[in-house]
Backbone as a chain_set.jsonl record, in Angstrom:
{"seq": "XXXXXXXXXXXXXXXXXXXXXXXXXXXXXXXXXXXXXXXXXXXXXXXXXXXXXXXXXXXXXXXXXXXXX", "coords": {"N": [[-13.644, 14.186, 4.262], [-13.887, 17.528, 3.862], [-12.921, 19.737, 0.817], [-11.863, 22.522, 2.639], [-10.749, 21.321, 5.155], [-8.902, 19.356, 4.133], [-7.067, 21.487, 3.238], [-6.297, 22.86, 5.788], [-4.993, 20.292, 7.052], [-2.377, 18.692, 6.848], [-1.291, 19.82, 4.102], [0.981, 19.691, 2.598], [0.979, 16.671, 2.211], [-1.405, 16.375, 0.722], [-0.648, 18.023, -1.874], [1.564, 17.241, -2.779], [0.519, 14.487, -3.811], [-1.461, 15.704, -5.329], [0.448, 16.724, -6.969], [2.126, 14.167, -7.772], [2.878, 12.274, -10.402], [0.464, 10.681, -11.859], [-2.268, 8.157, -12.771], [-5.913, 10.112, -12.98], [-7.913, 8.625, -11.719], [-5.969, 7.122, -10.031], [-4.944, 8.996, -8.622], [-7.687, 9.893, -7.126], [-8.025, 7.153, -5.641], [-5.782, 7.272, -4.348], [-6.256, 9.869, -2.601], [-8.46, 8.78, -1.396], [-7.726, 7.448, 0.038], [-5.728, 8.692, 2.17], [-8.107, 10.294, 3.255], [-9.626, 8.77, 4.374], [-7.745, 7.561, 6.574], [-7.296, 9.803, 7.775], [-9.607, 10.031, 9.14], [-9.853, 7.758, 10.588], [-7.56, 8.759, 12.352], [-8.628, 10.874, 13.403], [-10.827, 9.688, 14.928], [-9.896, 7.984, 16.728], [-8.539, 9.5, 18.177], [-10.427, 10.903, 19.661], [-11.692, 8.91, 20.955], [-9.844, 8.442, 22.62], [-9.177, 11.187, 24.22], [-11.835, 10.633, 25.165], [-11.752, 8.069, 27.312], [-9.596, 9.494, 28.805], [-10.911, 11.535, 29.713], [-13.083, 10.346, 31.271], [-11.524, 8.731, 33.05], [-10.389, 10.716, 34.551], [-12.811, 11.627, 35.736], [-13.684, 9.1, 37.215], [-11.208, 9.219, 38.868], [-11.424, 11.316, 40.348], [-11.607, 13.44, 43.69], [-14.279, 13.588, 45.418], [-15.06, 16.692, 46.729], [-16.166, 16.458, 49.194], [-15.189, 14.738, 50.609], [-12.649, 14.487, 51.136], [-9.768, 14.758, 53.339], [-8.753, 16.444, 56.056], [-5.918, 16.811, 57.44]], "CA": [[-13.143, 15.467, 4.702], [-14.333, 18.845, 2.947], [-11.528, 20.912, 0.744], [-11.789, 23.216, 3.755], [-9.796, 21.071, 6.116], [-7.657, 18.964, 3.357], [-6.208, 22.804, 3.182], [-6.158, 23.349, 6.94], [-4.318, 19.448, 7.586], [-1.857, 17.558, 5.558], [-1.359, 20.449, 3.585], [1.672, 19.422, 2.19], [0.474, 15.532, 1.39], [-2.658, 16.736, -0.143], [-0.256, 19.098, -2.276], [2.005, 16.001, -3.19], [-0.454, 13.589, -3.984], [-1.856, 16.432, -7.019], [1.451, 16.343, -7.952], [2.796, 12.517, -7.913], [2.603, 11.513, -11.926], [-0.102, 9.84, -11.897], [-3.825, 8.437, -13.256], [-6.642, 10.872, -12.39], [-8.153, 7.261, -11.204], [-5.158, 6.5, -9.178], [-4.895, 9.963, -7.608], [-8.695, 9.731, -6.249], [-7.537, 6.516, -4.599], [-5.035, 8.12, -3.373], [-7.147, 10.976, -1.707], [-9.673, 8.518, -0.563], [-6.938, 6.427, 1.395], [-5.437, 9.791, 3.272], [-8.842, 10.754, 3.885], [-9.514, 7.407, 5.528], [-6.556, 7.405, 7.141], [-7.69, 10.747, 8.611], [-10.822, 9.486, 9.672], [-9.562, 6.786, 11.48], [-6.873, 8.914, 13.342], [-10.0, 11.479, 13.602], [-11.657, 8.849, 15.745], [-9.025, 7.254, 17.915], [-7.89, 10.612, 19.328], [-11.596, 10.911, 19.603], [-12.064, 7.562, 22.051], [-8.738, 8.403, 23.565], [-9.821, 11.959, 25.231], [-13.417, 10.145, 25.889], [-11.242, 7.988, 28.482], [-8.996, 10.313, 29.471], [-12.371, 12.109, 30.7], [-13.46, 8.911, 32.03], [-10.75, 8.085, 33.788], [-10.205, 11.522, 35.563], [-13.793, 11.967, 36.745], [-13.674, 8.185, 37.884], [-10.488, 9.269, 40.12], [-11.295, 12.825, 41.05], [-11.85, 12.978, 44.296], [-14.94, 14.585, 45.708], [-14.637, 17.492, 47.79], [-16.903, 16.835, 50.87], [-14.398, 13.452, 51.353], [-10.819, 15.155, 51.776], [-9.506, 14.644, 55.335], [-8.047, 17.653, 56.999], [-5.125, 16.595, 58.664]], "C": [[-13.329, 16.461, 3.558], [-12.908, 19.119, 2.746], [-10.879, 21.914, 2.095], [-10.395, 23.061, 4.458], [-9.129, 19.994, 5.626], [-6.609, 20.267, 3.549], [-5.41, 22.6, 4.362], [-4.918, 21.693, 7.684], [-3.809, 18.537, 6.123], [-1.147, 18.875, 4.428], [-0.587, 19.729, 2.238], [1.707, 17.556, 1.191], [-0.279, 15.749, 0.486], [-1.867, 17.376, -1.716], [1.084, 18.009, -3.204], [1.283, 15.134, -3.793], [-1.002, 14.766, -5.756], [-0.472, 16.481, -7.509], [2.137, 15.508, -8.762], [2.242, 12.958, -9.737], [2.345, 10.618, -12.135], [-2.014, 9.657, -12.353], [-4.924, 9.75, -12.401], [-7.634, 9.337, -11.316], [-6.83, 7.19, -9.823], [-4.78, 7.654, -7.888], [-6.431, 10.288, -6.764], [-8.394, 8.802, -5.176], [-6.548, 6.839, -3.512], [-5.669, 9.021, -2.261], [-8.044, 10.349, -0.687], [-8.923, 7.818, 0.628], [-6.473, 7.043, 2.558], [-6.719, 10.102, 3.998], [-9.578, 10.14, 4.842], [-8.774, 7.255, 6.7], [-7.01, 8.436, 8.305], [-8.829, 10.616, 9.384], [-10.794, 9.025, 10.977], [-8.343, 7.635, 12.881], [-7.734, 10.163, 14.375], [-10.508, 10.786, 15.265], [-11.46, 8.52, 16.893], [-9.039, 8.617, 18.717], [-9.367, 10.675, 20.211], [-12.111, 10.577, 21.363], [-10.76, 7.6, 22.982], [-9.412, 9.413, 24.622], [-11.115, 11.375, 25.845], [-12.763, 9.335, 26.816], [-10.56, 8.516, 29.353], [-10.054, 11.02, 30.31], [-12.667, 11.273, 31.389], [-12.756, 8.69, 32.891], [-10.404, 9.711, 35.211], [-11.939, 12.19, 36.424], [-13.763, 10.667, 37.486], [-12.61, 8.427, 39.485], [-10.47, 10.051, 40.995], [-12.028, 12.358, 42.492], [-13.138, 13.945, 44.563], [-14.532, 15.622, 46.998], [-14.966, 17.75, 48.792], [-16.371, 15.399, 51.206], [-13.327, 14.099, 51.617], [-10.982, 15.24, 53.01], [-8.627, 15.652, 54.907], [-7.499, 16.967, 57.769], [-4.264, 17.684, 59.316]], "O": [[-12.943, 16.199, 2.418], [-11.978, 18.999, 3.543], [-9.694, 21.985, 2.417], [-9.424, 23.814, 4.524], [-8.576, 19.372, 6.534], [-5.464, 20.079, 3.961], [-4.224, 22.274, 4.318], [-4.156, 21.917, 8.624], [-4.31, 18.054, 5.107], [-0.145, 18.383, 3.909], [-1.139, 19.329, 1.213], [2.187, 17.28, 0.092], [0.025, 15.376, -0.647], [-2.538, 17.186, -2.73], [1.331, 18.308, -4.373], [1.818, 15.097, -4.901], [-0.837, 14.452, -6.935], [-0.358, 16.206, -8.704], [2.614, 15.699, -9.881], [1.398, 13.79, -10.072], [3.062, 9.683, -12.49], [-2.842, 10.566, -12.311], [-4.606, 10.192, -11.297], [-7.801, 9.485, -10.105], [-7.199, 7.24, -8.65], [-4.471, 7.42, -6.719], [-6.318, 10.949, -5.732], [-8.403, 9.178, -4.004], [-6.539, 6.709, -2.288], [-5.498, 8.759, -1.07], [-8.397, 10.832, 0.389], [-9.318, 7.652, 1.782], [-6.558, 6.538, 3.678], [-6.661, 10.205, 5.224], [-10.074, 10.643, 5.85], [-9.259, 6.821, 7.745], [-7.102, 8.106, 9.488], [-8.866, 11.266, 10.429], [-11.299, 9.435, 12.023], [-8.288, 7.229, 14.042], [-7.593, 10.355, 15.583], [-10.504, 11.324, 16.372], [-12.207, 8.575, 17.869], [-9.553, 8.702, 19.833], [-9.322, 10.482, 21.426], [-12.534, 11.219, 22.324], [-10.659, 6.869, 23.967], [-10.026, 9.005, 25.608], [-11.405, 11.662, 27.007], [-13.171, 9.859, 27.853], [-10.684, 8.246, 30.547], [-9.985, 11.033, 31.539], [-12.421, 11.568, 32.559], [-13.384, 8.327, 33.886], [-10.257, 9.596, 36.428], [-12.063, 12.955, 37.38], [-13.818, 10.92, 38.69], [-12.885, 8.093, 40.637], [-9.906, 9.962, 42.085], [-12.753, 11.371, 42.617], [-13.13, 15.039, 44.0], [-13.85, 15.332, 47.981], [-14.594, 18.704, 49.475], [-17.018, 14.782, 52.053], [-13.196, 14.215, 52.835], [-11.938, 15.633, 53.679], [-7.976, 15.778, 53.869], [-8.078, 16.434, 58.715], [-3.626, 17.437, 60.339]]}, "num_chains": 1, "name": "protein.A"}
């Protein structure tokens, strides 16, 4: 994840994390594990809406089947 959108998410971790009192070593790890972290929740939401789509064109109904009762 670019500075960009460390700014734009997390703000406040990102902003913690330069603060903690700690190695310049140990605060990269740090960064790289959130940014992982972000990745991964990046992704899921990702593969979630891709079924959520999936699942509502699978049920939609078409519109030259609807009965007129």
């Amino acid at each position: 994840m670019n500075g960009l959108n460390e700014k734009s998410a997390n703000t406040d971790l990102y902003a913690h994390i330069q603060r903690a009192p700690m190695s310049e070593r140990d605060r990269e790890v740090a960064l790289n594990a959130v940014r992982n972290a972000e990745s991964i929740v990046d992704g899921s939401l990702w593969v979630i809406n891709g079924i959520k789509g999936l699942i509502a064109t699978i049920f939609e109904k078409p519109v030259g089947l609807k009965h007129n009762h």
